[in-house]
N, C-alpha and C positions, 0 to 999 in steps of 0.2 A: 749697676744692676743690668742683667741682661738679658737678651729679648725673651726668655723662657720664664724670666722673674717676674717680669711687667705684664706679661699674659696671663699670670696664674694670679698675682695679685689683683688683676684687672677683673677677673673671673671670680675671685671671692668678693669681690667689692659687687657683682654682680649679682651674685645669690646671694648678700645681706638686704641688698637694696628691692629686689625684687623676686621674695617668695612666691614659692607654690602657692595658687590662689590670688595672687595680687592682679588686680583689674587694669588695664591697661586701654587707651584709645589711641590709635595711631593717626599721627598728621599728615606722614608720607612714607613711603613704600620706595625703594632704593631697585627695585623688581625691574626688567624690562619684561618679562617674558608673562608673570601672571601676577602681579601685586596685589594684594590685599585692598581696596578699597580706603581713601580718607576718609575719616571717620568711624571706621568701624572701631567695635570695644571685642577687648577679648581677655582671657583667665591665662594667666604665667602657668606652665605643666613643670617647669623647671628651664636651670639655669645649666647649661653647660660646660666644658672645664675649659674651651676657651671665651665664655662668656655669651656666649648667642641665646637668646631668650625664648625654651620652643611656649610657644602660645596655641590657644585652642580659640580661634577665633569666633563670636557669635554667629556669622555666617557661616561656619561648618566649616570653615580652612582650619590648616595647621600649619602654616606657615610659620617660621620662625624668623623672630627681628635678629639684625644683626646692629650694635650699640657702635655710633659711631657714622653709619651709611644712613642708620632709617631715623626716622622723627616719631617719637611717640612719649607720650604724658600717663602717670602713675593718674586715675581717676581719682580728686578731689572728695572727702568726706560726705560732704552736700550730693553730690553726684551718685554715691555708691548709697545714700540716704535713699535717693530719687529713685535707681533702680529699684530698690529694695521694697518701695512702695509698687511701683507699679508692677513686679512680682506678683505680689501680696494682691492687687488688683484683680490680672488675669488670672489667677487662681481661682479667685472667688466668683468670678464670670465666667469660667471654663473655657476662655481663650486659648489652655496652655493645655486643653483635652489627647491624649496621646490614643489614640486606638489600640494601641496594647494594652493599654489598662482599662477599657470596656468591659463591660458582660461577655460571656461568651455565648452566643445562640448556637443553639442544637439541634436538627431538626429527626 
């Protein structure tokens, strides 16, 4: 096999394992110049064709993992349970209030 086969297979094995949508937390960041934070959780945008994972970080980055340099774990059932509760939480307490979708006053 050669190097062009083991990339694209590497890249499909990529985008089965880790769909758009799939939640993600990072344990280390491979970054010198601006790393992502350990710990942070973040949403898969997509998988690129040679495998690079772009993410939509919960902190507002877009930083993309690279599989192989960086350390990061698919979030656990239980885990995406927990978020999913405390979602449902700040929703119901208006924690997650956007100014955009206010009244709009007139004067």
């Amino acid at each position: 096999m050669n190097e062009f086969d083991r990339m694209r297979r590497t890249a499909e094995h990529m985008k089965q394992t880790y769909p758009p949508g799939t939640r993600i937390q990072l344990d280390h960041m491979e970054d010198p110049w601006a790393p992502v934070p350990p710990g942070t959780r973040g949403t898969v945008q997509y998988v690129d064709d040679i495998g690079q994972i772009g993410m939509q970080w919960d902190n507002g980055r877009s930083l993309s993992l690279v599989p192989g340099e960086d350390s990061f774990r698919k979030l656990t059932d239980a885990e995406l349970t927990e978020e999913q509760e405390q979602n449902n939480q700040n929703n119901l307490n208006g924690d997650d209030f956007d100014e955009d979708e206010g009244p709009v006053l007139s004067m």
